[in-house]
N, C-alpha and C positions, 0 to 999 in steps of 0.2 A: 319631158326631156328637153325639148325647146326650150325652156323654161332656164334650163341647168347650163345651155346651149350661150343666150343671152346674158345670162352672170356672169358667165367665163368672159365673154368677150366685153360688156365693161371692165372689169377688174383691169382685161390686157392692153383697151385704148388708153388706162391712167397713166400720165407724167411719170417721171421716173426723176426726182434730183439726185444731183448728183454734189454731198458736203463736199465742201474746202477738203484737200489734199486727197483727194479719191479720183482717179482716173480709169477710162471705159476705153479700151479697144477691139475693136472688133475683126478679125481674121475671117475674111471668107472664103467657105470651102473647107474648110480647116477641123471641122468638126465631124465626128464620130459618126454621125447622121445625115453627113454631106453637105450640112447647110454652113451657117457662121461659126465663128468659135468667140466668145466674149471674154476678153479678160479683164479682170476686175481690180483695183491695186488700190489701197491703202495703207493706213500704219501699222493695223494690225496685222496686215501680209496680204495675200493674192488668192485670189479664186477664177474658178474656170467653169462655165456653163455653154453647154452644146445646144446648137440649134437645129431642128429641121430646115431642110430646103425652102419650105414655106415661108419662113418668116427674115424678115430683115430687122435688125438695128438700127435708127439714127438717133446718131450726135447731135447736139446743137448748144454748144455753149457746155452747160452743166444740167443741160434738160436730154434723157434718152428716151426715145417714144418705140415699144415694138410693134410693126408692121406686120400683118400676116398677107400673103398674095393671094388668098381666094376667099370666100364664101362656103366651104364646103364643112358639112359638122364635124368631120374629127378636128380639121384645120380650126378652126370656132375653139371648139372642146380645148385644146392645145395652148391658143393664144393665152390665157390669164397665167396658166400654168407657166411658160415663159417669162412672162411680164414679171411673175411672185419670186419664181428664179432667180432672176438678174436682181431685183430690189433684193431681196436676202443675201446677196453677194455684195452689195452696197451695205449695208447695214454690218453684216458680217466683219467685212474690213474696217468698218469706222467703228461700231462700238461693241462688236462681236456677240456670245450669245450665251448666256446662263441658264441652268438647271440644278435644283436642290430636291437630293433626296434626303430619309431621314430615316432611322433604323428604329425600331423598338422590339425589347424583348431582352430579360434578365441575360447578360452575360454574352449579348450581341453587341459585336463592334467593329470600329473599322482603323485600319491603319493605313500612314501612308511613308514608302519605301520608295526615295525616289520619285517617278510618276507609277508607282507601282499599287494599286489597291489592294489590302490583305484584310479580307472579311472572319470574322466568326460570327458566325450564323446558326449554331446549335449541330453542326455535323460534326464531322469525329477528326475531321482534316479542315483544315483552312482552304474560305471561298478566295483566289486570286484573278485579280481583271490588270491587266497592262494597258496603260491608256493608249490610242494609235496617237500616229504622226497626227500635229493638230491639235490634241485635245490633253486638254490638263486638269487634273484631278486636285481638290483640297479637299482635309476630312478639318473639322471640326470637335471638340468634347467627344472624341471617338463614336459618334452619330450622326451627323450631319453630314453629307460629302455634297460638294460642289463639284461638276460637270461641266466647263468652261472652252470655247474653240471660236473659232472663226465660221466655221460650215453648221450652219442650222439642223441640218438633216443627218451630220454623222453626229451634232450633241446630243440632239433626242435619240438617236439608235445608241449608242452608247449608255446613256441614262436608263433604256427600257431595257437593255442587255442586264445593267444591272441589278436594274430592279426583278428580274427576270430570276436571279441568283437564289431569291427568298423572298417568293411574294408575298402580301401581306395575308395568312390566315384567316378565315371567317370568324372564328371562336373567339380566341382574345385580340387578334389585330399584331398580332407579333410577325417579325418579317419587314420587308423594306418598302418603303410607299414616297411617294412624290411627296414635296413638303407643301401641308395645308391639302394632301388629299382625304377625305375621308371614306373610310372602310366602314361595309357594311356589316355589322356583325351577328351573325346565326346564333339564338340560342343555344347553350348547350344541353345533351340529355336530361342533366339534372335540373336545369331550370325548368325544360319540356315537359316534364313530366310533374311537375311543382304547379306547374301552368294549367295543366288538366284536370289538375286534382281539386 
């Protein structure tokens, strides 16, 4: 655990830059947790990361270094977690963040309504996802969907929401999968029993 203890906390001493047209402010007190509140602004739009009491922000120029005030393991545990926060909310605003899934399976597809997702997925009703504030959807040759936003953590929650819809099957692999994941596929009876014989 020590171990897990010291990673975290190089990760949280790394630099932080900050690209041309991206600006760091820091609110203290201001935060959910009592500590700072960091606001984060670029082209792409703004982001908001909470701090514990523990830790401070500084400025310097287009360098942001986070600080934590003690030595204690959860305080430790915390700092990189912070540090990967704030750069994701940096990154976020400057060139934001992609996710491609990809459908397979006879007579599955996806449309898109608006930012509205309208899946057939082999059920007897239409799969529907409404993309939230933030995030926007592109489908592709009706299989392909792009999952696109500024906030890292709601693209992948969003993306696994939907893949969630229609996971990928063992048997033939039909269902929705991360693009370039591969599925592991289980024999079926007949082949099981082909195999024995």
């Amino acid at each position: 655990m020590n171990f897990g203890n010291k990673y975290m906390s190089r990760i949280g001493k790394k630099l932080i830059t900050l690209p041309a047209g991206v600006t760091l402010d820091v609110k203290p007190g201001e935060s959910v947790f009592g500590g700072a509140k960091v606001f984060v602004k670029g082209p792409k739009g703004s982001l908001e990361v909470d701090l514990e009491k523990n830790f401070e922000v500084k400025v310097d120029g287009s360098t942001v270094t986070v600080v934590r005030a003690n030595e204690e393991r959860s305080t430790k545990a915390l700092h990189g977690l912070y540090r990967s926060l704030i750069n994701n909310a940096v990154v976020g605003v400057t060139s934001g963040y992609v996710k491609q899934l990809e459908i397979q399976g006879i007579g599955y597809k996806a449309e898109l309504s608006g930012n509205t997702l309208n899946m057939k997925l082999g059920f007897s009703h239409p799969v529907i996802v409404e993309a939230p504030e933030g995030i926007k959807f592109e489908v592709k040759d009706g299989v392909l969907i792009t999952v696109s936003g500024i906030d890292k953590q709601m693209v992948g929650q969003v993306t696994s929401e939907i893949r969630s819809k229609r996971k990928p099957e063992p048997y033939k692999g039909k269902g929705i999968r991360f693009l370039g994941e591969v599925v592991k596929k289980k024999a079926g009876k007949a082949a099981a029993k082909t195999t024995a014989a």
